[in-house]
N, C-alpha and C positions, 0 to 999 in steps of 0.2 A: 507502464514502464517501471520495471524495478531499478533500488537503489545503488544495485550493480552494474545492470545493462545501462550503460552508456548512449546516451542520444547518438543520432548520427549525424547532426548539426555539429556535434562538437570533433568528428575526426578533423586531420587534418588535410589540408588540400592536396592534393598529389598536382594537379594541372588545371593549369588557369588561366582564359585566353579572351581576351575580346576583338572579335571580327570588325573592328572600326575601318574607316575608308583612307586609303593612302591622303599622303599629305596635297600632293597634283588637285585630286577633286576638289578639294576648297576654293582653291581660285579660281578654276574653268566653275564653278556654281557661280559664284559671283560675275562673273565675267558673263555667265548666262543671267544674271538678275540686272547687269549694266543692260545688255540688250532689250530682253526683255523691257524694262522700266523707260527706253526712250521709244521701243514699238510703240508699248501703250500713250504715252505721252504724245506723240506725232500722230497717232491714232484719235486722241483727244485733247484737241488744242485747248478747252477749258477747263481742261482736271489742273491744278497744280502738280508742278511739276514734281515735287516731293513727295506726293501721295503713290504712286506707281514702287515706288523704292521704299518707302515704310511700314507699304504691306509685302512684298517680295523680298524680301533682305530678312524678317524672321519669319518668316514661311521656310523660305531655301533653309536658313539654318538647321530649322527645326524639321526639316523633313531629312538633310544631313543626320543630322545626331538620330534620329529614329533608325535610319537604314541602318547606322553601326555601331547599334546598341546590343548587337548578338553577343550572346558570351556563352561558352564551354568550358563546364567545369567537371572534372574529377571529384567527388570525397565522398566520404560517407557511405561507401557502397554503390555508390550511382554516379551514371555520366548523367549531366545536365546540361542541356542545349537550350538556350534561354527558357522557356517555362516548359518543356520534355524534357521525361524526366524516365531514365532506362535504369533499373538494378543491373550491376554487372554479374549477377548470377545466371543471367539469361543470355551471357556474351559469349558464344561460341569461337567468334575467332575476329582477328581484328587486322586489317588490309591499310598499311601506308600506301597512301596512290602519291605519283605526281601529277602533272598535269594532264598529262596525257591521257593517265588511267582515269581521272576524275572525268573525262572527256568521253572515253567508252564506259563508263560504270553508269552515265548519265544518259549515254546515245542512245541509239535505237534498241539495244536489246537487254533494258533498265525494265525493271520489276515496277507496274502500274502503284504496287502497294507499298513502294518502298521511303521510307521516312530520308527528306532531301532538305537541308539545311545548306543550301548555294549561293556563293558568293563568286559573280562572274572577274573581279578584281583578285582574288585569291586562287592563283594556280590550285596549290596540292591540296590534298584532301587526305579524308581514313571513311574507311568502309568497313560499319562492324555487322559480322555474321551473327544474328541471332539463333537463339534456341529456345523460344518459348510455344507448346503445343498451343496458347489459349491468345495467342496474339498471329495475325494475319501478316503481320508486315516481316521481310523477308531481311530486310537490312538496312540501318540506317550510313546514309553517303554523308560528310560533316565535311565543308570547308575549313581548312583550317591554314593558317602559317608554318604549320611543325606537325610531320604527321609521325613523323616518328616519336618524337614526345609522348604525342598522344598516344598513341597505337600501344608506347611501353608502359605507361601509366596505366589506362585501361587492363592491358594483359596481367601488371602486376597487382591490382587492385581484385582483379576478379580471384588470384590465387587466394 
């Protein structure tokens, strides 16, 4: 890297999203860690009763935070979907879906090769048409909360 050329850590962000899980799932987890923890306990009249819940209570959590840890980003030349990693030079064309489309983009006549980053709690989505001859995969489909954002961040990132 020369003194001119500019890292591409250093552009700035155009779109930045993390796929975290509605606020509802929190307590239907815990409400499934209440049951669960008096199964086991009625299951095992001589476990203490606190042991079923001090291991289920940060397991749930932490199996929580893993699920909605996805994030999409925009910069630097590149979309990034947590550790994939696409140049938009290779972005041929970019598809806001809503639900519905994310729902045929997905069904039955979905491309076996196609890079899917799905979130069954996130209606809409963006479907980018690629254009690379040396890469197999046909498009990637990206859950997202705003696909239009996306879709125009992308498009104007690749100009």
């Amino acid at each position: 890297m020369t003194p001119e050329s500019p890292a591409r850590t250093t552009a700035p962000t155009s779109y930045r999203e993390r796929l975290t899980l509605k606020w509802w799932m929190w307590p239907v987890a815990l409400l499934v860690v209440v049951i669960l923890g008096v199964e086991i306990t009625l299951g095992f009249a001589s476990l203490p009763i606190w042991v079923p819940f001090a291991a289920l209570t940060p397991a749930t959590v932490a199996v929580m935070i893993w699920i909605g840890r996805i994030t999409i980003e925009v910069s630097g030349g590149e979309l990034r979907v947590d550790d994939a990693r696409l140049p938009v030079e290779f972005i041929a064309d970019v598809v806001a879906l809503d639900a519905e489309g994310k729902k045929e983009a997905l069904g039955i006549g979905a491309h076996p090769l196609a890079f899917v980053i799905q979130r069954p709690w996130i209606g809409p989505a963006v479907q980018v048409l690629l254009n690379d001859p040396d890469d197999p995969t046909p498009y990637w489909v990206i859950s997202t909360r705003r696909p239009v954002e996306l879709a125009t961040a992308l498009l104007e990132a690749r100009r």
